[in-house]
N, CA, C and O atoms as a Maestro MAE file, in Angstrom:
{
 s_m_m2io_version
 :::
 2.0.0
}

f_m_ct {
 s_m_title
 :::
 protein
 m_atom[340] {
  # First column is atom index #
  i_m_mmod_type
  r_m_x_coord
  r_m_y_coord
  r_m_z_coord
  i_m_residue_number
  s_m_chain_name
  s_m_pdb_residue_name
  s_m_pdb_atom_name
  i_m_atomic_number
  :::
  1 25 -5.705 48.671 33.512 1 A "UNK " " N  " 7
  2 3 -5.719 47.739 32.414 1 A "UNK " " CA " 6
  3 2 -6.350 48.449 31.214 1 A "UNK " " C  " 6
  4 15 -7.363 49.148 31.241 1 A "UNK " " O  " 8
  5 25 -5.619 48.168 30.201 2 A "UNK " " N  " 7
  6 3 -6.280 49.156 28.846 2 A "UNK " " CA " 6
  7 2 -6.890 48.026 28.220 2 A "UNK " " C  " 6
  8 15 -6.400 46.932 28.499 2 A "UNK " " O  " 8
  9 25 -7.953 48.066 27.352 3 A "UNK " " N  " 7
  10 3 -8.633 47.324 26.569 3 A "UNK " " CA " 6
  11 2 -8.160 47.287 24.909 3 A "UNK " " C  " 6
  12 15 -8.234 48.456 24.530 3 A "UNK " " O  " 8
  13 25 -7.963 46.908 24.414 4 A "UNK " " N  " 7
  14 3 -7.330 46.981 22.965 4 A "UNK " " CA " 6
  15 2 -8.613 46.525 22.269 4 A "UNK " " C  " 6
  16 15 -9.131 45.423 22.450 4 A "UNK " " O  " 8
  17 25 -9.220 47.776 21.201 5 A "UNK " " N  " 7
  18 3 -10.295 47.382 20.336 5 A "UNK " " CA " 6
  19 2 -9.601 47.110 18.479 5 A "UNK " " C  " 6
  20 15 -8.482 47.281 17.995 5 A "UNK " " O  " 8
  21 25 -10.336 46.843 18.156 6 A "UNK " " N  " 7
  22 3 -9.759 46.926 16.759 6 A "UNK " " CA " 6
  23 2 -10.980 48.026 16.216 6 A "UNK " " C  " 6
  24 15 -11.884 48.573 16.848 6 A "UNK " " O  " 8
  25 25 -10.620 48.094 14.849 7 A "UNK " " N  " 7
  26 3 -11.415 48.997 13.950 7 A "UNK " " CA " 6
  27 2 -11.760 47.974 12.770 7 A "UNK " " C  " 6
  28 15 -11.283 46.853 12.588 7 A "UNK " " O  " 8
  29 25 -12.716 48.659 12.016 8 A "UNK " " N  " 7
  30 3 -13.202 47.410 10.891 8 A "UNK " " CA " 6
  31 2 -12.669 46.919 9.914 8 A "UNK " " C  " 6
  32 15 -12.996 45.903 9.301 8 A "UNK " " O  " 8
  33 25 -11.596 47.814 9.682 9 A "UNK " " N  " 7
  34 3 -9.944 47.492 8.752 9 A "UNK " " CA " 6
  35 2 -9.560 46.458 9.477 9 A "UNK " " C  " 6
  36 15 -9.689 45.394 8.871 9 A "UNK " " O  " 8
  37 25 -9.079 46.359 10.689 10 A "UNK " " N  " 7
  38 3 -7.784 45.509 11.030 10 A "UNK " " CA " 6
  39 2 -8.873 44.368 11.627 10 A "UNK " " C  " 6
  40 15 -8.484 43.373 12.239 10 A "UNK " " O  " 8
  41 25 -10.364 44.670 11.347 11 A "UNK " " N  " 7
  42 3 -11.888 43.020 11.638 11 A "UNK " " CA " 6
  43 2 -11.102 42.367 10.498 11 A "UNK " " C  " 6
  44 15 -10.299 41.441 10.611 11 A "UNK " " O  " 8
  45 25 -11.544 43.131 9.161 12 A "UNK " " N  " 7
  46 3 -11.489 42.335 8.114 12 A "UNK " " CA " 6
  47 2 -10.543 41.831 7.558 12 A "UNK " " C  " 6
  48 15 -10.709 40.979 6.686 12 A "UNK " " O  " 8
  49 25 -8.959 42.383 8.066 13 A "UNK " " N  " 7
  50 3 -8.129 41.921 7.546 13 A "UNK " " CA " 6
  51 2 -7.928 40.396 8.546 13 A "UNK " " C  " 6
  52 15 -7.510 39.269 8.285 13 A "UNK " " O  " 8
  53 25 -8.381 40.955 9.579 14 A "UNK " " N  " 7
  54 3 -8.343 39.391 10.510 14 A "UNK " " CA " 6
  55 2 -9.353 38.206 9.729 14 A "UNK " " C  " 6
  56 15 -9.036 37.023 9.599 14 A "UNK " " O  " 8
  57 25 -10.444 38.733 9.321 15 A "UNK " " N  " 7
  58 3 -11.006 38.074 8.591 15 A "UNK " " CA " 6
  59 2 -10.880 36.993 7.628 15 A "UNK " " C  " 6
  60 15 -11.458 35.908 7.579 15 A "UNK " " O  " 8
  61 25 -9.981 37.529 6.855 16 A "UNK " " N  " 7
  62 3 -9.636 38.153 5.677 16 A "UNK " " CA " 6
  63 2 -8.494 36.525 5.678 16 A "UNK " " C  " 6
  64 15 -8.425 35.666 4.799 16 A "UNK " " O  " 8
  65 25 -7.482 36.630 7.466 17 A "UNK " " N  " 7
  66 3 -6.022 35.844 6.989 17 A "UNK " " CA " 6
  67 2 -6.802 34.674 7.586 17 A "UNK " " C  " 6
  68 15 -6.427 33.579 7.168 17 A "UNK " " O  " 8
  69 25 -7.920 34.656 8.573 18 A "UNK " " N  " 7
  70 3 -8.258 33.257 8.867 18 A "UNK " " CA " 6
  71 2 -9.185 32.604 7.830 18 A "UNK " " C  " 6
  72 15 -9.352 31.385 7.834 18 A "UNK " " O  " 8
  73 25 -9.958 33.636 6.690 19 A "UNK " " N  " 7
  74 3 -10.275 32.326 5.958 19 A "UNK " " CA " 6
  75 2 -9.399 31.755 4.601 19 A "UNK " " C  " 6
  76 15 -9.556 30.699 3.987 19 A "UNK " " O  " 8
  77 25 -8.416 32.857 4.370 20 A "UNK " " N  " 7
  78 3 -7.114 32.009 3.517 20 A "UNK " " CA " 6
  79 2 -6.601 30.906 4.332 20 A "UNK " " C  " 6
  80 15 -6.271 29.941 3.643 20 A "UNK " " O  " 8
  81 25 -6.377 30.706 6.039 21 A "UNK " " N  " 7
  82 3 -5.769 29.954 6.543 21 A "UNK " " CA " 6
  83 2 -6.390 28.279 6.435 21 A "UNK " " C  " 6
  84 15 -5.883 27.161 6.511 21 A "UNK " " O  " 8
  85 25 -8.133 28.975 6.158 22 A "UNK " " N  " 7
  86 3 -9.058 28.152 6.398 22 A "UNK " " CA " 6
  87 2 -9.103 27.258 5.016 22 A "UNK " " C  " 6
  88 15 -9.213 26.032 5.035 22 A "UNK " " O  " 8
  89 25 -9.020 27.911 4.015 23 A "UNK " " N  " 7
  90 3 -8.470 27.597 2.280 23 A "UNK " " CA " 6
  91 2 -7.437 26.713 2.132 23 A "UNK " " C  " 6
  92 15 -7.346 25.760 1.358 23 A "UNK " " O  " 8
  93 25 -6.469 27.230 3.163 24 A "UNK " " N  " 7
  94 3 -5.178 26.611 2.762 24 A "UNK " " CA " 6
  95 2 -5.072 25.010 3.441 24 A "UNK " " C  " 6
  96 15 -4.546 24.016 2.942 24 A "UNK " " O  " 8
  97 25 -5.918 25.187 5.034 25 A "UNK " " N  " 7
  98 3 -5.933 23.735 5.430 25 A "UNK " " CA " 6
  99 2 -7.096 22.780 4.764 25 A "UNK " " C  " 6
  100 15 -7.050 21.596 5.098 25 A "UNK " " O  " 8
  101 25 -7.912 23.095 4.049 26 A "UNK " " N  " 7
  102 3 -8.751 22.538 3.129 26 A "UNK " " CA " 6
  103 2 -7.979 21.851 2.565 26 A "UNK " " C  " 6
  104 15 -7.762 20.663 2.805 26 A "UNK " " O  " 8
  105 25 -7.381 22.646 1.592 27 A "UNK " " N  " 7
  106 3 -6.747 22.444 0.321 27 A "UNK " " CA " 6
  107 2 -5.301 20.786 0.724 27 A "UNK " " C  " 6
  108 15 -5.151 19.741 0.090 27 A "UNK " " O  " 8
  109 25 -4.672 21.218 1.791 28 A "UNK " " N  " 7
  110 3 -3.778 20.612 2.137 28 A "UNK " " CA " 6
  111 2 -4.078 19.290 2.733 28 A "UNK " " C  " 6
  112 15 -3.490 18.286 2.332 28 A "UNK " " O  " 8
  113 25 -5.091 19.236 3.803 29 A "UNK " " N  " 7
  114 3 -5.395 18.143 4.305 29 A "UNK " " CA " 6
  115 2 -5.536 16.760 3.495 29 A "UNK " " C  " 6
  116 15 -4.922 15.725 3.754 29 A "UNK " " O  " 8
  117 25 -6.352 16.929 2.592 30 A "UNK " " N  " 7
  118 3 -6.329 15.201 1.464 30 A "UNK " " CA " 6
  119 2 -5.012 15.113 1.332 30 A "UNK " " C  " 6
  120 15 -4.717 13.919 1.377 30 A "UNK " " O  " 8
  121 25 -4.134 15.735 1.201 31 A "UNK " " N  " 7
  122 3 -2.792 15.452 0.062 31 A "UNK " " CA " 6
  123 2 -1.979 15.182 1.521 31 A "UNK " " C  " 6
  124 15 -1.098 14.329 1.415 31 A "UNK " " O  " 8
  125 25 -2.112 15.680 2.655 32 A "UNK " " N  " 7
  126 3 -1.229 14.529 3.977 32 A "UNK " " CA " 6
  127 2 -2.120 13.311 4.295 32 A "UNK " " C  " 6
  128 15 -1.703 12.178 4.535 32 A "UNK " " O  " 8
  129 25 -3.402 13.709 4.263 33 A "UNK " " N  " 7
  130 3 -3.861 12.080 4.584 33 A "UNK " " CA " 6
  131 2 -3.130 11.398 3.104 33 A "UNK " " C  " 6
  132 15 -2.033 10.855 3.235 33 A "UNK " " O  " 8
  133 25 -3.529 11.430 2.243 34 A "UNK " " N  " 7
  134 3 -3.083 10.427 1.058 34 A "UNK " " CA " 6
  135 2 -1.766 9.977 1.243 34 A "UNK " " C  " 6
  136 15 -1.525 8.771 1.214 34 A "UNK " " O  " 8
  137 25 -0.503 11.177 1.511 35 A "UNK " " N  " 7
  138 3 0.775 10.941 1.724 35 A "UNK " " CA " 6
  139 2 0.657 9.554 3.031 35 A "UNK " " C  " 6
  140 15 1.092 8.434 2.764 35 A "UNK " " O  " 8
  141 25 0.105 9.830 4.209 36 A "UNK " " N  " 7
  142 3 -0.112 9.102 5.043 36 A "UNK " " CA " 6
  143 2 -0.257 7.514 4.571 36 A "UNK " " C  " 6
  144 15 0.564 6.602 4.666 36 A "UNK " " O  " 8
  145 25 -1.663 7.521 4.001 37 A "UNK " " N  " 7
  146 3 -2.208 6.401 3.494 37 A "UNK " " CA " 6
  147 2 -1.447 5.557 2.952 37 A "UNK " " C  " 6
  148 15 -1.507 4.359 3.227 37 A "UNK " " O  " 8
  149 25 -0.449 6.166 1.924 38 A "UNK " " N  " 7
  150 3 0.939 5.372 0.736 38 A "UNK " " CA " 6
  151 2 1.675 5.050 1.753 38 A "UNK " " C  " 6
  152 15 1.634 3.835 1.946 38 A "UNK " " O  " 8
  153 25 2.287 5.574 2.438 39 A "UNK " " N  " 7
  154 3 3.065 5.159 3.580 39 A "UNK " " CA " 6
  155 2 2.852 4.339 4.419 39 A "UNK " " C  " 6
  156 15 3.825 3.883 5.021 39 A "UNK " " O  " 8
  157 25 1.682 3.930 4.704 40 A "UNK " " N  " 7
  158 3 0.908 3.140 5.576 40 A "UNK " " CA " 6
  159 2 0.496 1.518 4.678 40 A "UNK " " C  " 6
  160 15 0.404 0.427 5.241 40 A "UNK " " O  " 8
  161 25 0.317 1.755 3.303 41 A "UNK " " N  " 7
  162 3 -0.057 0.974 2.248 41 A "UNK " " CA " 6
  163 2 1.700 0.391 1.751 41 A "UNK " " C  " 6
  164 15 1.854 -0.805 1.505 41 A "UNK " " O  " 8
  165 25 2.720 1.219 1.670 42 A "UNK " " N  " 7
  166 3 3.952 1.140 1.330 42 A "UNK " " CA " 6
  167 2 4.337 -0.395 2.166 42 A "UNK " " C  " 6
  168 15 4.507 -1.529 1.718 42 A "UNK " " O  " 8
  169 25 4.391 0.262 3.843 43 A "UNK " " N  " 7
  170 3 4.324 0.115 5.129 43 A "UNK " " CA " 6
  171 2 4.624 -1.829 4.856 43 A "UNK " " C  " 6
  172 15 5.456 -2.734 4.919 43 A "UNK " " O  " 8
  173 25 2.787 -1.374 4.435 44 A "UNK " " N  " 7
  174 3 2.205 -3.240 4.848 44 A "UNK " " CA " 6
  175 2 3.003 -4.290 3.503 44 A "UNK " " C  " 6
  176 15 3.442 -5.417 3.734 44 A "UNK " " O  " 8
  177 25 3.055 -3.525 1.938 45 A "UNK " " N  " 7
  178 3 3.522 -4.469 1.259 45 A "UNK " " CA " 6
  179 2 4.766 -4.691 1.522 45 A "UNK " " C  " 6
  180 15 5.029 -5.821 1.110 45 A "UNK " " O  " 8
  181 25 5.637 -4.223 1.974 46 A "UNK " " N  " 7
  182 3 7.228 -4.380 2.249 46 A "UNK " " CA " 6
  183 2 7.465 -5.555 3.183 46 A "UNK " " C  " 6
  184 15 8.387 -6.365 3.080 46 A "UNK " " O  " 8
  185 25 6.183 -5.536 4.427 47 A "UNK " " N  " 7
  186 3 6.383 -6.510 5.477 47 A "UNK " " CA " 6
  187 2 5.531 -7.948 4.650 47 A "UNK " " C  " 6
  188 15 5.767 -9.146 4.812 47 A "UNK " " O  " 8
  189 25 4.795 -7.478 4.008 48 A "UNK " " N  " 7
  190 3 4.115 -8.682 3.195 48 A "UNK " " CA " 6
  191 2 5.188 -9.470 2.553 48 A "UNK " " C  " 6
  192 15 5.573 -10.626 2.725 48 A "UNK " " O  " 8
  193 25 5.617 -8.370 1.642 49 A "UNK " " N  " 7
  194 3 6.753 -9.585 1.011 49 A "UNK " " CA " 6
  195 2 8.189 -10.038 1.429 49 A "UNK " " C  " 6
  196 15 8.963 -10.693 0.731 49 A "UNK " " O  " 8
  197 25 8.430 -9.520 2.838 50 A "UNK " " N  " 7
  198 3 9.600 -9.607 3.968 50 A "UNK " " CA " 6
  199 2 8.710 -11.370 4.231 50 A "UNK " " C  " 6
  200 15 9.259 -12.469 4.156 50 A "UNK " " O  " 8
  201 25 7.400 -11.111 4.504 51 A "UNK " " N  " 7
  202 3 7.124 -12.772 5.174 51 A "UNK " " CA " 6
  203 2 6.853 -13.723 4.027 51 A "UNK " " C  " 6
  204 15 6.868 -14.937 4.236 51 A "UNK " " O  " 8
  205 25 6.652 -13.319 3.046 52 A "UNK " " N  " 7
  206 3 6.510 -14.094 1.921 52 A "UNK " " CA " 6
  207 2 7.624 -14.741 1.254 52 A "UNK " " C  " 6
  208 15 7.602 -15.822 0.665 52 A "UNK " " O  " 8
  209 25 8.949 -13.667 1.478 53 A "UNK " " N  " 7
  210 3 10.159 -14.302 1.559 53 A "UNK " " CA " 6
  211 2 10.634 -15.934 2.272 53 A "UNK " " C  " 6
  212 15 11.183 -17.000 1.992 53 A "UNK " " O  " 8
  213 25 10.000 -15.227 3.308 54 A "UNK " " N  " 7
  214 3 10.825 -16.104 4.071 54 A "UNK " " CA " 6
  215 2 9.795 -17.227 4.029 54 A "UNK " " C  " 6
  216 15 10.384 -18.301 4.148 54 A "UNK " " O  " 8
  217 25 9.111 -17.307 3.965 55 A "UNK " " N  " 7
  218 3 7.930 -18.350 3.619 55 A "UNK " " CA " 6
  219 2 8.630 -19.372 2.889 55 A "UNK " " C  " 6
  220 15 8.953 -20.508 3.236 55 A "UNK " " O  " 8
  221 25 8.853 -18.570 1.496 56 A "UNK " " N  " 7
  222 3 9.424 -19.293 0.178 56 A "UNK " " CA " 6
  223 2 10.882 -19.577 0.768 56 A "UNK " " C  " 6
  224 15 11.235 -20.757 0.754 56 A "UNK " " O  " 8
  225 25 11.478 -18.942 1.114 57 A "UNK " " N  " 7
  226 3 13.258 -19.593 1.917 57 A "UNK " " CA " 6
  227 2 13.138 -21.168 2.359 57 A "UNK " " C  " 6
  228 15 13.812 -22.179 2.160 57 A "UNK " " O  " 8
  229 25 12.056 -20.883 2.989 58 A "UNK " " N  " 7
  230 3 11.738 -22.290 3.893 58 A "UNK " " CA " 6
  231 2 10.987 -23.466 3.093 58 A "UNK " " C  " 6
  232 15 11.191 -24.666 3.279 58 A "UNK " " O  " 8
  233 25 9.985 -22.851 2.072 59 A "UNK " " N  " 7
  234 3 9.568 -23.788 1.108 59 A "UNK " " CA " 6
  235 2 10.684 -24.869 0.170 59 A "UNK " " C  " 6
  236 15 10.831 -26.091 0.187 59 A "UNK " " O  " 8
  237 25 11.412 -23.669 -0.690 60 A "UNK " " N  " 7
  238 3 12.463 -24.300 -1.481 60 A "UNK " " CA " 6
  239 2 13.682 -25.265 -0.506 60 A "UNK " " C  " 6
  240 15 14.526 -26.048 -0.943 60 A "UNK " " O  " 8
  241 25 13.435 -24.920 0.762 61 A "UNK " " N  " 7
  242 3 14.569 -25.580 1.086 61 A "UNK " " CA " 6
  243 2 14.227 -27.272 1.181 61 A "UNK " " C  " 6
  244 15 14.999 -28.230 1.143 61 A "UNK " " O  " 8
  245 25 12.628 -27.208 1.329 62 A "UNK " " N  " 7
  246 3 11.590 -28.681 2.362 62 A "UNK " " CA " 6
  247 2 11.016 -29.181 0.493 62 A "UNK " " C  " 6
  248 15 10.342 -30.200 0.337 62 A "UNK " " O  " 8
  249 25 11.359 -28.427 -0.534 63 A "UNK " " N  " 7
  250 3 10.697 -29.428 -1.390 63 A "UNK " " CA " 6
  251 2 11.437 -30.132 -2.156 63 A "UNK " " C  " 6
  252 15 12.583 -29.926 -2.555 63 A "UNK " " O  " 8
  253 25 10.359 -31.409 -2.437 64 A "UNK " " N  " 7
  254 3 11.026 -32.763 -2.699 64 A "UNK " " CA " 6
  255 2 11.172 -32.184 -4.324 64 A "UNK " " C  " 6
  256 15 10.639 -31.169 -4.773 64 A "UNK " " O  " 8
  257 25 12.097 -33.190 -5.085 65 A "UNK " " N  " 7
  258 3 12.194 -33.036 -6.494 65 A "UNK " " CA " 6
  259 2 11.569 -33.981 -7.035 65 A "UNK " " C  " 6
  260 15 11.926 -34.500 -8.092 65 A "UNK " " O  " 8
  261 25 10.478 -34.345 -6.320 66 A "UNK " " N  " 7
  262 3 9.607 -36.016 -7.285 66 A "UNK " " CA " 6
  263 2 8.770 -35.071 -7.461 66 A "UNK " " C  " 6
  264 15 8.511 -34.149 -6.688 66 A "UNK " " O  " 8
  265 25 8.185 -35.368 -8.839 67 A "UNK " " N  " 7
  266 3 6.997 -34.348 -9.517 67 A "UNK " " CA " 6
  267 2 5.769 -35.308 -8.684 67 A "UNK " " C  " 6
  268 15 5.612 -36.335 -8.025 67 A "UNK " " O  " 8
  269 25 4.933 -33.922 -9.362 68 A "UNK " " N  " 7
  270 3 3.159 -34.361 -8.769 68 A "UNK " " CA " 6
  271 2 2.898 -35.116 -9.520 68 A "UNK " " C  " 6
  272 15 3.463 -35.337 -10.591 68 A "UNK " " O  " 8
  273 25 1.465 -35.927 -8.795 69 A "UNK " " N  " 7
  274 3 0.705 -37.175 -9.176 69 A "UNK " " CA " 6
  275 2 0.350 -36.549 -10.966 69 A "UNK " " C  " 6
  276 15 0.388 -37.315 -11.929 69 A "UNK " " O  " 8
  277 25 0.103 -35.414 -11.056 70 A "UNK " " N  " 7
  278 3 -0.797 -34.888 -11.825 70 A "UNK " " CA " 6
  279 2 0.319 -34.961 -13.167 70 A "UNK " " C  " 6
  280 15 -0.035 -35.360 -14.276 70 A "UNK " " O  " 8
  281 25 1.737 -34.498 -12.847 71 A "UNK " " N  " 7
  282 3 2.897 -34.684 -13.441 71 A "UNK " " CA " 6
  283 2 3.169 -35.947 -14.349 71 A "UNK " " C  " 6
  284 15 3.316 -36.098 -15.562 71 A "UNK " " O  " 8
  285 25 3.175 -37.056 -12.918 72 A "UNK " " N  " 7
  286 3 3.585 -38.611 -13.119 72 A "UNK " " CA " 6
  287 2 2.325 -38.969 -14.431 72 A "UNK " " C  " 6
  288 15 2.630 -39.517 -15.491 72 A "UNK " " O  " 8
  289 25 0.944 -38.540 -14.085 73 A "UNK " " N  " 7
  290 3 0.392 -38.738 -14.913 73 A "UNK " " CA " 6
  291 2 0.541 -39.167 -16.404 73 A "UNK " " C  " 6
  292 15 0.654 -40.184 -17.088 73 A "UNK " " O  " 8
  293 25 0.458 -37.435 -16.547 74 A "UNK " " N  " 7
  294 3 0.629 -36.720 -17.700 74 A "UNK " " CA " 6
  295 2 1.410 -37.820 -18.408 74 A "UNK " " C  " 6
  296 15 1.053 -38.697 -19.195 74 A "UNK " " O  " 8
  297 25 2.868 -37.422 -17.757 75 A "UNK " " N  " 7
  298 3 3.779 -38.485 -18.427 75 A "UNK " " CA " 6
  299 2 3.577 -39.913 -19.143 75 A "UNK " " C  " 6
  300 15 4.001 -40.381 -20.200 75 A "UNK " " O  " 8
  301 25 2.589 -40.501 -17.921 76 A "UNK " " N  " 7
  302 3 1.874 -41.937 -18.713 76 A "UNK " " CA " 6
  303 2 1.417 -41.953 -19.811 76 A "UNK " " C  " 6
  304 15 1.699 -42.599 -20.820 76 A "UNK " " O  " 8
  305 25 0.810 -41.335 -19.626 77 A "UNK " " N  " 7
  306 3 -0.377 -41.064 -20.736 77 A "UNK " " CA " 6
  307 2 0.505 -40.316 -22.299 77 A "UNK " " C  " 6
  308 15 -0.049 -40.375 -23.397 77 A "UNK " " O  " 8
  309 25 1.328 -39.927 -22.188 78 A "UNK " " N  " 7
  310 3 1.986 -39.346 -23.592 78 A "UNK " " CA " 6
  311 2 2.676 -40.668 -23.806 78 A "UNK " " C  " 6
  312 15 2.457 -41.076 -24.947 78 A "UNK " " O  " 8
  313 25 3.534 -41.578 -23.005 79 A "UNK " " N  " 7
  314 3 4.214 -42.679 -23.484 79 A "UNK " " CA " 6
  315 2 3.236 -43.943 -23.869 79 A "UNK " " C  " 6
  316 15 3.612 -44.914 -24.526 79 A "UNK " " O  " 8
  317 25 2.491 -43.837 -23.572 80 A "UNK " " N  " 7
  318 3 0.587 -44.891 -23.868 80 A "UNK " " CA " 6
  319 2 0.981 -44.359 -25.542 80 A "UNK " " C  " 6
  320 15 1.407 -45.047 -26.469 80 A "UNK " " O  " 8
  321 25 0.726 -43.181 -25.516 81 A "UNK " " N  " 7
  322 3 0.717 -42.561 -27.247 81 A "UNK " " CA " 6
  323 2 1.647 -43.257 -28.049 81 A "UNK " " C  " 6
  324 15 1.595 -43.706 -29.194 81 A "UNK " " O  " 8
  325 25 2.500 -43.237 -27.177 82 A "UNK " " N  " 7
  326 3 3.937 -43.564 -28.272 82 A "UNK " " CA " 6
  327 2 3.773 -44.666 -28.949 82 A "UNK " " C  " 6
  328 15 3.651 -44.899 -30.151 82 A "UNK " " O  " 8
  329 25 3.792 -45.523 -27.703 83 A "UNK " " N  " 7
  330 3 3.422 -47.198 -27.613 83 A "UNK " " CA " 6
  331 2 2.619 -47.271 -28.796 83 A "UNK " " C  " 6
  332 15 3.193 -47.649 -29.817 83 A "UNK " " O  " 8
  333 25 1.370 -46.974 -28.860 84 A "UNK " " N  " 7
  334 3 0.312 -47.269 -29.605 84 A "UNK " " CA " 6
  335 2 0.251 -46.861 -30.734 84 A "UNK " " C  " 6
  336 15 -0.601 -47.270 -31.523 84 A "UNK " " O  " 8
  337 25 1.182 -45.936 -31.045 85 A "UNK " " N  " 7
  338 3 0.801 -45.680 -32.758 85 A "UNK " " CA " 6
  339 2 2.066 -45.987 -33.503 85 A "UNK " " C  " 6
  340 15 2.099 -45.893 -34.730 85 A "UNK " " O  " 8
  :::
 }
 m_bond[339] {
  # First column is bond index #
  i_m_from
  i_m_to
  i_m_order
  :::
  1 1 2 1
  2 2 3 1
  3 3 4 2
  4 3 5 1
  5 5 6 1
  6 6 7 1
  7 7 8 2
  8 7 9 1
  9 9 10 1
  10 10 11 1
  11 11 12 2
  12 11 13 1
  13 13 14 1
  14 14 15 1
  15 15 16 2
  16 15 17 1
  17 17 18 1
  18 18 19 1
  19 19 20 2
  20 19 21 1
  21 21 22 1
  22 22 23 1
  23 23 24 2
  24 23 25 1
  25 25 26 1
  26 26 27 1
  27 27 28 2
  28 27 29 1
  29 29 30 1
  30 30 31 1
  31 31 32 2
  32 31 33 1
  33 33 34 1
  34 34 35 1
  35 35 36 2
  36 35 37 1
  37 37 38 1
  38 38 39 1
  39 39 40 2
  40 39 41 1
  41 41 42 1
  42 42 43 1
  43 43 44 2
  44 43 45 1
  45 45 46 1
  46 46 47 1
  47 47 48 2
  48 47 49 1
  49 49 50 1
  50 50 51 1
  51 51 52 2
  52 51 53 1
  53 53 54 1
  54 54 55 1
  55 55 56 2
  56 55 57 1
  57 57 58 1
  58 58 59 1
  59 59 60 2
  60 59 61 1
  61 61 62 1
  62 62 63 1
  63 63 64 2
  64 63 65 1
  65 65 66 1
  66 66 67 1
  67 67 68 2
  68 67 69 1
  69 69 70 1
  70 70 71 1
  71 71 72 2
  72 71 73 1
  73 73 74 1
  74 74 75 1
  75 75 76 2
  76 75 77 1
  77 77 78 1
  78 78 79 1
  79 79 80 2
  80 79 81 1
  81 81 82 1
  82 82 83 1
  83 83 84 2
  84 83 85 1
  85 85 86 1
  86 86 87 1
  87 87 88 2
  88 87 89 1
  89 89 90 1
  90 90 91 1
  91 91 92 2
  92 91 93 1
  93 93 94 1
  94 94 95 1
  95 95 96 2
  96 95 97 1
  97 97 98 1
  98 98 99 1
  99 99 100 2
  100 99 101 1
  101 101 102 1
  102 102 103 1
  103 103 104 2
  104 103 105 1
  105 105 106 1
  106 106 107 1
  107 107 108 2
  108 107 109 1
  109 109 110 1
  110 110 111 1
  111 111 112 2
  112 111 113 1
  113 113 114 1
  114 114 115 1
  115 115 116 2
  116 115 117 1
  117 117 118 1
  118 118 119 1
  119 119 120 2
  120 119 121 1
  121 121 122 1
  122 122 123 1
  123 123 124 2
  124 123 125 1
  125 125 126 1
  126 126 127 1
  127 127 128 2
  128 127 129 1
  129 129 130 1
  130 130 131 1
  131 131 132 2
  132 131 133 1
  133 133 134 1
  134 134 135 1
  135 135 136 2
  136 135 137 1
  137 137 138 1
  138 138 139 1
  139 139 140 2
  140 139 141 1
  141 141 142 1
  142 142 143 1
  143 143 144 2
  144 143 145 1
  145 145 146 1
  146 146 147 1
  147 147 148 2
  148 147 149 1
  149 149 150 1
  150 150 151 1
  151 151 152 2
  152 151 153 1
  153 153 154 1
  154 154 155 1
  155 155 156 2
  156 155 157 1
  157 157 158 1
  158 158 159 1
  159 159 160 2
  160 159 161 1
  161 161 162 1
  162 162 163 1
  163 163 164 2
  164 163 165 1
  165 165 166 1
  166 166 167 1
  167 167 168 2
  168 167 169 1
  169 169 170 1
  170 170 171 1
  171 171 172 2
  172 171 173 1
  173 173 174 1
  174 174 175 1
  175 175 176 2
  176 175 177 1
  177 177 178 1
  178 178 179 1
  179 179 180 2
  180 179 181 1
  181 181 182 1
  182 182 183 1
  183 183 184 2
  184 183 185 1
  185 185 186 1
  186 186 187 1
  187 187 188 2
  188 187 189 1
  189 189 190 1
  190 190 191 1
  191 191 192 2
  192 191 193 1
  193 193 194 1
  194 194 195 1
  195 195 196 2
  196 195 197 1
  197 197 198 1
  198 198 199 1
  199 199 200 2
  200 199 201 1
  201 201 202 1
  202 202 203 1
  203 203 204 2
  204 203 205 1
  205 205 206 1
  206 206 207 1
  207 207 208 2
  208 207 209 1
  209 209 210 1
  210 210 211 1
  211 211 212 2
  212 211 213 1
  213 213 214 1
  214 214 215 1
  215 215 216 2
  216 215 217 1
  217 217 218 1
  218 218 219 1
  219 219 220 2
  220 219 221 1
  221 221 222 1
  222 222 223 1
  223 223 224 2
  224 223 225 1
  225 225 226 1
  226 226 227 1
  227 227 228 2
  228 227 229 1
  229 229 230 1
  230 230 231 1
  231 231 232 2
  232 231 233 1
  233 233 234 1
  234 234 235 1
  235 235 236 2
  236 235 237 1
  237 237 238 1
  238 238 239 1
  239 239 240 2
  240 239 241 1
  241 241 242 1
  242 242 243 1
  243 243 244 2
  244 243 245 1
  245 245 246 1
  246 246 247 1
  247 247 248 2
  248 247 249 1
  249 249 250 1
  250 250 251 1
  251 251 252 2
  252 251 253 1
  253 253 254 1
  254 254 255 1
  255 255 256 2
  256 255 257 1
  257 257 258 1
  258 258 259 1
  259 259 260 2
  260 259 261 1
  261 261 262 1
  262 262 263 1
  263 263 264 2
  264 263 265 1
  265 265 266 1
  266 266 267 1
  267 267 268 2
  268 267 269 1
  269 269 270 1
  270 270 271 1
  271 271 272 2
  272 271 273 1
  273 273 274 1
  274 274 275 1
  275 275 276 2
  276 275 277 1
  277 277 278 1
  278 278 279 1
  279 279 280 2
  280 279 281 1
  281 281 282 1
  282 282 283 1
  283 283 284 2
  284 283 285 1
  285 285 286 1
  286 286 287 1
  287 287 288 2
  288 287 289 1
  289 289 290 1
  290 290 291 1
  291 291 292 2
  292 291 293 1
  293 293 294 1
  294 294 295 1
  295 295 296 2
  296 295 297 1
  297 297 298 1
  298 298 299 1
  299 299 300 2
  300 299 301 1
  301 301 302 1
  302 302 303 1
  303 303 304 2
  304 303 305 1
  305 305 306 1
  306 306 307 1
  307 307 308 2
  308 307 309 1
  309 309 310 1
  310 310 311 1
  311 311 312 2
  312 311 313 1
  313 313 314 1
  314 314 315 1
  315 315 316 2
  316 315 317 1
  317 317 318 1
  318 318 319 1
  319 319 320 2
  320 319 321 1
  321 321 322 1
  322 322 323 1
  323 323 324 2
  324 323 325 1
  325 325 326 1
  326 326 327 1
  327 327 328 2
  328 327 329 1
  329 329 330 1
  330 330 331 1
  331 331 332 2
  332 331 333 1
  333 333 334 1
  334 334 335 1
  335 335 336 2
  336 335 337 1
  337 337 338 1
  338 338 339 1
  339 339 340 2
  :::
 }
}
C-alpha cells in the first residue's frame, strides 16, 4: 500500500478551493432560503384566496337583497328631512 502525501503547494491550493467553496456557500445560502420563503409565502396566499373564493361563491349566492337595519335607517331619517322642511 503506498501512502500519498501532498506538498505545501498542493496544502494550500486545497486550502485555498475549500475556503472559496466556503465563500461561495455563505454567499448563496440567504438567497435559497429567501427563494424558499416566497415560495412558501406565494404557497399560502394562493390557497388563501382559493378559500376566500369560495367563501364569497357561497356568500353571494345565500345573500338576501333587503338592506341592513342601519340602511333602512338611514333612509328614514333623510325622508323625516324632506317631510319637515
Amino acid at each position: 500500500m503506498r501512502v500519498v502525501s501532498m506538498n505545501a503547494n498542493q496544502i494550500e491550493a486545497l486550502i485555498g478551493m475549500l475556503a472559496v467553496a466556503g465563500l461561495f456557500a455563505v454567499m448563496v445560502l440567504p438567497a435559497l432560503l429567501g427563494i424558499a420563503h416566497e415560495r412558501r409565502v406565494g404557497r399560502e396566499i394562493r390557497e388563501a384566496q382559493d378559500r376566500f373564493g369560495e367563501k364569497e361563491d357561497q356568500k353571494s349566492s345565500s345573500r338576501s337583497t333587503v338592506p341592513s337595519t342601519a340602511t333602512w335607517y338611514a333612509e328614514g331619517r333623510r325622508s323625516k328631512k324632506l317631510v319637515s322642511s
